[in-house]
C-alpha positions, 0 to 999 in steps of 0.5 A, spaced: 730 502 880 734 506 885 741 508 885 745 505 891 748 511 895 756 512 894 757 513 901 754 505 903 761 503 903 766 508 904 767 505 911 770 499 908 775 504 904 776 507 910 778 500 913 783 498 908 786 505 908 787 504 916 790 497 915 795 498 910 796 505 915 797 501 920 801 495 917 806 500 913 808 503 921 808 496 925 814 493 927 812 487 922 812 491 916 818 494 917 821 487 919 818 485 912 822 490 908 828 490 912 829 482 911 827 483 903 832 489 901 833 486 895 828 483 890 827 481 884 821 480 880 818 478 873 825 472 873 826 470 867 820 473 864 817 475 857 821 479 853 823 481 846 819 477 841 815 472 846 816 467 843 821 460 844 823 455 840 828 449 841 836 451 839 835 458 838 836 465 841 831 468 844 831 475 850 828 475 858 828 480 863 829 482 870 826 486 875 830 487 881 828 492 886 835 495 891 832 498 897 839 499 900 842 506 900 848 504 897 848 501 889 849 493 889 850 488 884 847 482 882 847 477 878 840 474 876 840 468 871 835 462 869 835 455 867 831 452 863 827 445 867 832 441 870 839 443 866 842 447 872 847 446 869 847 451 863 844 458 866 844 465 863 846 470 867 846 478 867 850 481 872 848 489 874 850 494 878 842 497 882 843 504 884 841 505 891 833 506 893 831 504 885 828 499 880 831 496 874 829 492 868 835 489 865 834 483 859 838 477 859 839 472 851 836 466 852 838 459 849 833 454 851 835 446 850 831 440 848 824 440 848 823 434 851 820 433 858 817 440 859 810 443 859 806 443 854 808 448 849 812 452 854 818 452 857 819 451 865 824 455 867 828 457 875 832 463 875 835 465 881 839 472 885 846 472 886 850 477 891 857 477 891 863 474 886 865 468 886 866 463 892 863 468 896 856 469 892 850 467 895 843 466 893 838 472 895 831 468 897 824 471 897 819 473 903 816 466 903 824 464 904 824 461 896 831 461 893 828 459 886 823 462 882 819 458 878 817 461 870 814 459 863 815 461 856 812 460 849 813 454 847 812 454 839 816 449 833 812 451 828 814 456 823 813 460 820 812 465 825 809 472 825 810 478 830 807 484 831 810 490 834 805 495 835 803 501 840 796 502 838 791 501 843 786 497 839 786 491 837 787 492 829 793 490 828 793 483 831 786 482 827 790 483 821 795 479 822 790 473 825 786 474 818 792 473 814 794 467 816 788 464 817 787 466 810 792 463 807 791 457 811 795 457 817 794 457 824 791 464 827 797 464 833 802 470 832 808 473 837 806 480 840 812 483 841 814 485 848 816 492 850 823 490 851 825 489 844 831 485 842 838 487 844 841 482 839 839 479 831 840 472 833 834 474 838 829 476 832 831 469 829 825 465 831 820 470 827 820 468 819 816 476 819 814 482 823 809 486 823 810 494 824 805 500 827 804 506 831 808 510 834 815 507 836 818 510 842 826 511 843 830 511 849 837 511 849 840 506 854 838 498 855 836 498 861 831 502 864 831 507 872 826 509 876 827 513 883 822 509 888 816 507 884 813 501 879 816 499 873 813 500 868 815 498 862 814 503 855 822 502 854 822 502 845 827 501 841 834 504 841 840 504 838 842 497 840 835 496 838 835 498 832 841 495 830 838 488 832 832 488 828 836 492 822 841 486 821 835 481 822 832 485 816 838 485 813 840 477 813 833 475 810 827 476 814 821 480 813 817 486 815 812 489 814 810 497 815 803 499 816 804 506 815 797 509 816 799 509 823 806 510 824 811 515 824 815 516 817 821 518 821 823 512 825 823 509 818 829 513 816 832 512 822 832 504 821 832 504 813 836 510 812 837 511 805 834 505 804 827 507 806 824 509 798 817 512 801 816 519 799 810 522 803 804 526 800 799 527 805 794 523 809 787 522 806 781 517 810 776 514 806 769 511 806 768 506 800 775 503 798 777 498 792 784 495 793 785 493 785 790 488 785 792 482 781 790 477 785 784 481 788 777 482 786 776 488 786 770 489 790 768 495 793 767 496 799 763 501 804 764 503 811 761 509 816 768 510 820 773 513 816 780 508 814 786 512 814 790 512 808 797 515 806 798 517 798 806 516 797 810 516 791 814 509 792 821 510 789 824 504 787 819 500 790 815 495 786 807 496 787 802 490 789 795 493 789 793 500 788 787 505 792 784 510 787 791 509 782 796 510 788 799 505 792 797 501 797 802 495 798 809 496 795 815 490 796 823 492 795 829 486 797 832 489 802 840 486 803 837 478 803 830 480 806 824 483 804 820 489 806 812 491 805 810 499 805 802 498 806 799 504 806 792 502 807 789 502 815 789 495 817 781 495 818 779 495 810 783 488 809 778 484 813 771 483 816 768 480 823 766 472 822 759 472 821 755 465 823 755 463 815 762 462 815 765 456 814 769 454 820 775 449 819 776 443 823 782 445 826 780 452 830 787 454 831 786 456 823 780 459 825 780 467 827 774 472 829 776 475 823 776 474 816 780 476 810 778 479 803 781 476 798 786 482 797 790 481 803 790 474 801 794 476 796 798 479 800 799 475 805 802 470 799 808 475 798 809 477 805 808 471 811 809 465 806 817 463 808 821 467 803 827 464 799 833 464 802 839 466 798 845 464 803 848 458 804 845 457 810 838 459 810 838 453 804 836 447 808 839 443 804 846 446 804 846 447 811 845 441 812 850 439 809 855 444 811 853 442 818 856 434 816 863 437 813 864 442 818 866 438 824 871 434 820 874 440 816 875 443 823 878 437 827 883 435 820 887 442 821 888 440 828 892 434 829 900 432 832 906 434 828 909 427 824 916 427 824 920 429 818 923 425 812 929 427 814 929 425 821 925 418 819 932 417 814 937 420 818 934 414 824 935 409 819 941 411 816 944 410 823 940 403 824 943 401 817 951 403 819 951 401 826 948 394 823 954 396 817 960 397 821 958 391 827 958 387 822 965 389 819 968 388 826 964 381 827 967 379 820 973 381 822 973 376 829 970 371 826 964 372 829 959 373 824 954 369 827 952 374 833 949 379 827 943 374 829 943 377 836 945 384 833 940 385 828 933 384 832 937 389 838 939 394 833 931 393 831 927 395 837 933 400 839 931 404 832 924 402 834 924 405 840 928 412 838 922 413 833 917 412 838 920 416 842 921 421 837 913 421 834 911 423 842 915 427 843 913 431 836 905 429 837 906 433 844 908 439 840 902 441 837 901 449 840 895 451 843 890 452 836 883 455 835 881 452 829 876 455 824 871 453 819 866 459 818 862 461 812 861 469 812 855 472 807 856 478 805 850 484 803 854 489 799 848 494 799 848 495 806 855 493 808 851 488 814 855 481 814 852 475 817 858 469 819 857 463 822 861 457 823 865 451 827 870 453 832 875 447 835 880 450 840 885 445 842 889 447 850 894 444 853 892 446 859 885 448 861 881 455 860 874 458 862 875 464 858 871 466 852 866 472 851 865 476 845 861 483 843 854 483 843 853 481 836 856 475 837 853 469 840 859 462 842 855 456 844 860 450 847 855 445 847 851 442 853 858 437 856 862 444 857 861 444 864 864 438 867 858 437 872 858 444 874 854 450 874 856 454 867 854 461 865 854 465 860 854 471 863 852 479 860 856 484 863 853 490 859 848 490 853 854 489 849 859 484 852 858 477 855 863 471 856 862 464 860 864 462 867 865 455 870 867 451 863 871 445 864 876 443 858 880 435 858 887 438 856 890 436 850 882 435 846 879 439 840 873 442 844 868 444 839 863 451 839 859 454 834 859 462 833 854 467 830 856 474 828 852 479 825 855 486 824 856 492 820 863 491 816 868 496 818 871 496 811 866 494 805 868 488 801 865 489 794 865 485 787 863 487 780 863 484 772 863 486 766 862 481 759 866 481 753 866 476 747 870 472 752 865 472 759 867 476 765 871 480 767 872 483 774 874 486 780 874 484 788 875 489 793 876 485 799 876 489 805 879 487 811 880 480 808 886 477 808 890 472 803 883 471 798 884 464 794 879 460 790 875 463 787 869 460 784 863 464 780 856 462 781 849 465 780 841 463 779 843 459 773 846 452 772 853 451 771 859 454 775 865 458 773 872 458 776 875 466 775 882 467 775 885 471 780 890 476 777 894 482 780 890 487 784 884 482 785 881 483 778 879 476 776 877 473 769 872 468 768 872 466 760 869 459 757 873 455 758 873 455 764 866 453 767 866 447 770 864 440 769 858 437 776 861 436 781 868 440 780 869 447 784 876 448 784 882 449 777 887 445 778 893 439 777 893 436 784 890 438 790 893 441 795 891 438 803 886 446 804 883 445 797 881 439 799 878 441 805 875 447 800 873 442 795 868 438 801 865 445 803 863 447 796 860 440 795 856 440 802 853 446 798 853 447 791 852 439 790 847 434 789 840 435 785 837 440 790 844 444 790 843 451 793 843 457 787 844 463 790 838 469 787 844 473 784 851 472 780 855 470 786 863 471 787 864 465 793 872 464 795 876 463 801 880 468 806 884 467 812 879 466 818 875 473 822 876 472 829 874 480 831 870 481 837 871 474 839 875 473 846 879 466 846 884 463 851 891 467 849 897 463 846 893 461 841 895 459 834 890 461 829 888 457 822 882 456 818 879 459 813 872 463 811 868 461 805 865 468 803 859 468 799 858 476 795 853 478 791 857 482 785 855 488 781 853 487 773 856 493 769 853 494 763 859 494 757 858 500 752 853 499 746 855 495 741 860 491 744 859 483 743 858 479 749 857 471 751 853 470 757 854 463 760 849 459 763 850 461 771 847 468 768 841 464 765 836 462 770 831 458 767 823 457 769 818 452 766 812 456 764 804 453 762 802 458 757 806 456 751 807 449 752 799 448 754 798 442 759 802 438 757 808 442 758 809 441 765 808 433 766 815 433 765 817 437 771 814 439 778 813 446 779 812 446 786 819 442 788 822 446 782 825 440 780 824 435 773 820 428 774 820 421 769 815 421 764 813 415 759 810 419 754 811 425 749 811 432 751 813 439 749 816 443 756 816 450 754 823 453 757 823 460 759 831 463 761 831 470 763 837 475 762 840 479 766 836 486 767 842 491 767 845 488 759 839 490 757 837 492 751 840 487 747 840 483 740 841 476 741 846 473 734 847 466 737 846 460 743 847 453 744 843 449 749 846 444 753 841 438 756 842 433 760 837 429 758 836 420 758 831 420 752 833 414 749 829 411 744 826 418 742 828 425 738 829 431 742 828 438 739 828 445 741 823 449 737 822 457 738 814 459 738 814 465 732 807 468 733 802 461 732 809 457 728 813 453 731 820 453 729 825 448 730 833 450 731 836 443 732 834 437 733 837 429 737 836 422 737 836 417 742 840 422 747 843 418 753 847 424 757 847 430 754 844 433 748 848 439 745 843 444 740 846 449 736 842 455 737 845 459 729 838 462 727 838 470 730 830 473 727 829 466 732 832 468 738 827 475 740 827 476 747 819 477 750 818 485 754 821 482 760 828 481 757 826 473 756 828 467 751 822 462 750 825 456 748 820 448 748 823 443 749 820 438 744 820 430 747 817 425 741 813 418 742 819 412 743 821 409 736 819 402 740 813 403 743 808 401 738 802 400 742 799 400 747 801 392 751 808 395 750 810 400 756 815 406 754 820 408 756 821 413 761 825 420 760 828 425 765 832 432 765 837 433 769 841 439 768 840 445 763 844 450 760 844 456 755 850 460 753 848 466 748 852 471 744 849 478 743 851 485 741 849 491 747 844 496 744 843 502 746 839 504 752 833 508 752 832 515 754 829 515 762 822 517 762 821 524 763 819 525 771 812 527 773 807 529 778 801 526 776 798 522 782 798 515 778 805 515 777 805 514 785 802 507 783 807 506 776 814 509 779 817 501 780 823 501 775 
């Protein structure tokens, strides 16, 4: 065939050149860029994650063009659907003859009535302050522009941030969902990063790869050309995303393909990986405990780095080095994959199965070794503060409200001026009528006293109005403040009520800090909260009801200026301890609780040490130590309730020291002459200090987390207890449930001398023993009849109480046949744990000599402590 000549369409080029000639030199051109000197494009679009959801924070941005020669400010804001009444807004000053990107926290509302997984938003440009702003419209004479955002309910979420060109690391991420059974959809996250932690929120994990630019300030200039946005992190940016990291959420690195450095600048000395060198293979076999270990070949090379992993802990290896580690780092989890993203999955070839949704059906497939780590890595992880447990933010959520109203409220009178009114009501009647007597007129008292009586009435009115209007302007705080004593990063949350005389319309507060009022704030007005740099905003056009307790709830993540620590020892006692409190003021209240049953209420002594010994555990239900409650701890006794309370109470994963202090209002602009009261509940993880060798120690309950296992048991022993909802079941029949306790890793190595197990078990009818499996004997330790509450077993044979290689106590837990079921027409009865407590007593033993260190390369695979 023969190849059109080149040149066979030039003229049309040429004509289109001569156009846009002609029409940049007509007086309709320059009309065009006269009436428009000002514009914005992308309103209210895409940024940081991508990805919306009702309720939560998520980021957009703006590009607004200035072609003035002098600078301008603007204020760009969005809405979302019909709610105009609540925007957001950036104001920023555009430089002369420049484009700029600036991004703007969102918060969208109710799902309800808008688009099919999307959000319709509107977004307008202001110029001018005040009274004086006016609306800039479009070339079209358009004053509002139109938009849409992801919508996605459906956690849990994954985000990809990548700068690769190709597309494999999305591949990976679409075959790890799918194959572990969720729907293929993921965020890619925007070139404009998140300049806030509540903006990553959204996302439960993060996948990280390719080259990761930084810059140094949140907005971005250039002189006269396009936009185009290759803006990365920078320090803000990097803030965001350590604190969400940080407070709980997930992130795995794949570091075939990403610059070392940028990890230490996020990390710092919490990024363990040291760098060997970078190898590519050909035939790969990811060895693993959930893989299969199968071979697999390919013509183009992966890339592979061989590291040494610190303290990390390996997953899977290639060729004895690690491919995936995992470390908790703060409240969240971080995975190192070291293996390029092609060697973890395959293209769908036709003999696949497809599923019936096809949103969990990718062009890819997974291998069965980044299933398995797909289950460490996106599933949903363990939250270990108050208020990533479901259950205990849910109720903190129903307490919080009437915990911050009851410490606003009118001033009553005092017992002395009730009784000095009365006593003047009693000696007028008194001396009216010693004088009546005396005129032989004592028949008027039946007209006195009813006069005397109202009078007396309306001076207590009076005098009760005059004191509830007296209560001061208030800010009313209940927060809950978790602290990561590892990192210094903090995450507070809580409920704030304020109480004006007269009305106010300021709030605001630094970046790290979000303050919603609520959807009835405006009084029918426009309300904004509007940014005025990448760290300060504050709301415009509120409208408050003087003499009403306005409610607002407040999020905060940041670095502490001054670390708030705690640590224990053991003694023959319990625990002994010490708190350094930080920039906490007046701590009180303490409370002890850790991954096992049972509580414990510390003393607090001089210096804020505290000491924790038997007897002061705690029974269910009780949270604080004393003869008659005060109206504060009260309220603290609702709050801990709302958390530690019911059959599925919040357990923390580590010892935790929980207590009160004076509320923390830094970074947080309120209306002045406001009185401050309220108090923070304070969740710190504490350090264990290993007692010298030798010393006798008794470890309570709270420290002995106990799980139910099947190997010793057999099948029979998880009838009795659902190991999915971690939570015991009513069963008729006999069983044998084997209890697994782990110690405390840094008490270890130790000799264990003797134990008593509490279990509160309703077994009537039956015999309840504890058995201890010696090689293939079963020995029994103690034994129960017909328990109905709790059954007590004494623990004295120390050659039965070995601990397994880990640092575990196996213990079975025996349940016989009913003593009143003596066949099989007679159904018996049913039997169910509640709670289950050990204590032990032991002897410290001397701790082994570390391992010599070694450069030999398996050790790069073994080297997890």
């Amino acid at each position: 065939m023969r190849r059109r000549p080149r040149h066979d369409n030039a003229w049309i080029a040429w004509a289109i050149v001569v156009c846009v000639v002609v029409l940049g030199w007509s007086p309709i051109g320059e009309l065009r860029a006269e009436d428009n000197p000002i514009e914005m494009f992308s309103p209210g679009g895409m940024a940081g994650v991508g990805m919306y959801a009702p309720y939560q924070w998520g980021m957009v941005n703006f590009t607004l063009r200035n072609r003035t020669d002098k600078p301008v400010t603007l204020l760009a804001t969005v809405y979302f659907g019909n709610d105009s009444n609540t925007q957001y807004a950036r104001s920023i000053t555009v430089p002369a003859r420049a484009d700029m990107v600036t991004l703007c926290p969102v918060r969208p509302g109710s799902s309800e009535n808008q688009p099919l997984n999307a959000f319709d938003t509107q977004s307008l440009l202001l110029k001018g302050e005040g009274e004086n702003q006016t609306a800039i419209t479009t070339t079209l004479g358009q004053m509002r522009h139109a938009g849409m955002l992801l919508r996605d309910e459906d956690p849990p979420r994954t985000a990809v941030l990548s700068d690769n060109d190709d597309d494999s690391t999305g591949d990976l991420v679409q075959a790890m969902r799918t194959g572990i059974g969720l729907t293929r959809r993921a965020a890619v996250v925007t070139p404009y990063i998140p300049t806030i932690t509540q903006a990553w929120e959204v996302i439960d994990s993060v996948v990280l790869s390719g080259g990761v630019m930084e810059r140094d300030s949140q907005a971005e200039v250039k002189q006269d050309t396009p936009m185009r946005p290759v803006s990365r992190f920078g320090p803000v940016e990097l803030e965001a995303l350590r604190g969400w990291l940080y407070s709980g959420g997930k992130l795995m690195v794949m570091l075939e393909t990403l610059d070392e450095s940028f990890m230490k600048r996020l990390l710092g000395d919490d990024w363990p990986i040291t760098e060997l060198d970078r190898t590519s293979l050909t035939s790969i076999t990811v060895e693993g405990p959930g893989a299969e270990g199968t071979t697999q070949e390919y013509e183009e090379p992966i890339g592979f780095v061989r590291v040494l992993c610190g303290d990390m802990h390996v997953i899977q290896t290639v060729n004895g080095y690690p491919a995936t580690m995992e470390k908790s780092v703060g409240r969240g989890k971080l995975i190192v994959v070291t293996l390029g993203s092609r060697a973890w999955y395959r293209r769908r070839v036709k003999a696949d199965p497809v599923p019936e949704d096809s949103m969990r059906s990718a062009g890819v497939v997974s291998y069965s070794h980044l299933n398995e780590l797909g289950g460490h890595f996106i599933e949903r992880p363990g939250w270990s503060a108050p208020h990533k447990n479901e259950q205990a933010a849910a109720g903190l959520e129903a307490v919080s409200q009437s915990l911050v109203t009851e410490q606003i409220g009118s001033k009553i009178l005092g017992r002395n001026t009730t009784l000095t009114v009365l006593a003047v009501f009693c000696g007028v009647l008194l001396v009216g009528g010693l004088v009546l007597a005396k005129r032989d007129s004592l028949d008027k008292m039946g007209i006195a006293v009813p006069v005397a009586s109202v009078v007396g009435a309306v001076v207590l009115l009076s005098l009760g109005s005059i004191s509830r209007s007296a209560a001061p302007p208030t800010a009313s705080w209940f927060q809950r403040l978790d602290v990561d004593p590892s990192t210094g990063q903090a995450q507070l949350r809580g409920l704030l009520g304020v109480y004006l005389h007269d009305a106010s319309d300021r709030f605001g507060a630094d970046h790290a800090t979000t303050l919603w009022l609520g959807d009835d704030r405006g009084g029918g007005s426009v309300k904004r909260m509007v940014w005025t740099d990448y760290d300060k905003w504050h709301w415009e056009g509120l409208s408050f009801e003087p003499a009403v307790v306005h409610l607002a709830s407040v999020e905060s993540h940041r670095m502490l200026d001054r670390p708030i620590r705690a640590s224990v020892s053991f003694n023959e006692n319990g625990v002994v301890g010490s708190l350094d409190a930080g920039d906490l003021q007046n701590v009180s209240s303490p409370l002890l609780a850790g991954p096992g049953d049972g509580m414990a209420a510390p003393v607090l002594e001089g210096s804020l040490s505290f000491t924790a010994d038997a007897q002061r555990s705690l029974s269910p239900g009780q949270y604080l130590v004393a003869g008659v409650l005060s109206d504060t701890q009260l309220r603290q006794q609702r709050a801990m309730d709302a958390v530690f309370g019911g059959a599925k109470r919040y357990r923390p994963k580590l010892p935790t020291l929980v207590f009160w202090a004076d509320p923390l209002v830094g970074g947080i602009e309120l209306p002045g002459g406001l009185q401050t009261q309220g108090q923070v509940m304070v969740s710190l993880p504490v350090d264990i200090v290993r007692p010298p060798a030798g010393q006798t120690i008794h470890i309570s309950s709270l420290f002995l987390p106990y799980e139910v296992t099947r190997r010793e048991g057999g099948p029979r022993g998880v009838i009795a207890y659902d190991t999915m909802r971690k939570e015991w079941i009513p069963v008729n029949t006999p069983a044998t449930v084997p209890l697994r306790f782990q110690l405390p890793a840094a008490l270890l190595p130790l000799r264990l001398l003797r134990g008593e197990l509490n279990v509160q078990i309703h077994a009537l009818g039956r015999t309840v023993g504890v058995l201890h499996q010696n090689g293939g004997k079963r020995v029994e330790l103690d034994r129960a009849q017909s328990p109905s509450t709790w059954a007590n077993f004494k623990l004295q044979d120390p050659g039965a109480l070995t601990l397994d290689g880990r640092g575990g106590l196996t213990l079975l837990l025996d349940v016989g046949e009913a003593s009143d079921a003596s066949n099989f027409d007679q159904m018996a009865p049913q039997w169910q744990v509640g709670e289950v407590r050990l204590s032990l007593d032991a002897v410290v033993e001397k701790a082994p000599d570390p391992r010599p260190e070694s450069n030999d390369k398996s050790k790069g695979a073994d080297h997890a402590p």
